[in-house]
N, C-alpha and C positions, 0 to 999 in steps of 0.2 A: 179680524183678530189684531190685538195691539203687540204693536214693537216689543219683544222682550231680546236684545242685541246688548241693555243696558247689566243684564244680570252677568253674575259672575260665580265661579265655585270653588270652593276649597275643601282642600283636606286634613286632615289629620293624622299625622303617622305614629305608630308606638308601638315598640319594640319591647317584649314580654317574656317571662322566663317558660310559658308554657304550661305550669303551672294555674296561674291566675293570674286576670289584668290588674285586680286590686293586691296582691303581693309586691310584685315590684315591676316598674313600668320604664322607660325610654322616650321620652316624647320633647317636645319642642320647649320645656322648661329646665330641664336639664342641659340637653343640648344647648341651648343659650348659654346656660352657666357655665358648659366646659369649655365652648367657644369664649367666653372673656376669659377663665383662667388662661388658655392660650394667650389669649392677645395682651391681659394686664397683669400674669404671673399672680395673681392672687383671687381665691375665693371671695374673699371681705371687699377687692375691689370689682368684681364679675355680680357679687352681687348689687351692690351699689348701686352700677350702672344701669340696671333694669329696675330699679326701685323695689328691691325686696329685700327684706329685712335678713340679716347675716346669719343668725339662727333658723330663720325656715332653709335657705340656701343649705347648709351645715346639713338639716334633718333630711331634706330629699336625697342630698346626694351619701348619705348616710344608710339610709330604707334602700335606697338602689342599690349601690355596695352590697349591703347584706342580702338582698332578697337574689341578685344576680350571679353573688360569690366569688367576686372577685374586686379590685379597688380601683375603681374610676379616676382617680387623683393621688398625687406622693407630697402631703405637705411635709412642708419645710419649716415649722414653726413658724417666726418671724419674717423669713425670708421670702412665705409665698406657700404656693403651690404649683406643681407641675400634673401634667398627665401622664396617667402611666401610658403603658404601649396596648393595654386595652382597651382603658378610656377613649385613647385614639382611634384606635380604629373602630370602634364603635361608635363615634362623633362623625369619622369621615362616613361609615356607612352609612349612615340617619341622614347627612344631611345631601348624601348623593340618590340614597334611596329618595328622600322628602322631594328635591328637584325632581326626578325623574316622572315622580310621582305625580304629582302637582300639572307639571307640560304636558304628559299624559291626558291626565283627565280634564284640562282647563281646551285643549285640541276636541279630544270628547265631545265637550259638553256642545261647544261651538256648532259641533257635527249635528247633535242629537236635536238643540233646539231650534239651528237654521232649518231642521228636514220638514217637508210639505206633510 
């Protein structure tokens, strides 16, 4: 049998109102975006930086908002945006869930595919 030591596994995490995965979703394109608002104070600049166009950025975080019911982000007009305090804590949860997640199962696999 040949060496497979070289593979690797990932995951995908997303967070759903219960409802339906296709109403509105939480997953690692958002969480990106609210991680730059954090770090560069603005939407138009968070999206930029992942190369996505300021209008799709606008409509996810917009569909999430509504489909979740409550507001991800408190823009400031000109000035920016900030996170609310459940945008927050719903970034910190995704992305502690997403680690945990990830070491988890990357330990896993390790397990699964070195066994005889």
């Amino acid at each position: 049998m040949k060496s497979m030591k070289h593979l690797r596994v990932q995951t995908r995490l997303t967070i759903y109102t219960g409802k339906s995965v296709e109403e509105a979703t939480f997953g690692k394109g958002i969480a990106t975006l609210l991680r730059g608002i954090e770090t560069y104070g603005s939407l138009n600049a968070a999206a930029k930086k992942i190369h996505m166009a300021y209008s799709k950025a606008w409509r996810i975080t917009k569909e999430t908002e509504a489909g979740f019911g409550f507001d991800l982000i408190k823009r400031d007009g000109a000035r920016g945006s900030t996170l609310t305090a459940e945008g927050k804590k719903l970034l910190e949860t995704y992305e502690l869930l997403e680690g945990e997640t990830a070491a988890y199962i990357e330990k896993r696999f390790v397990e699964v595919i070195s066994a005889k």
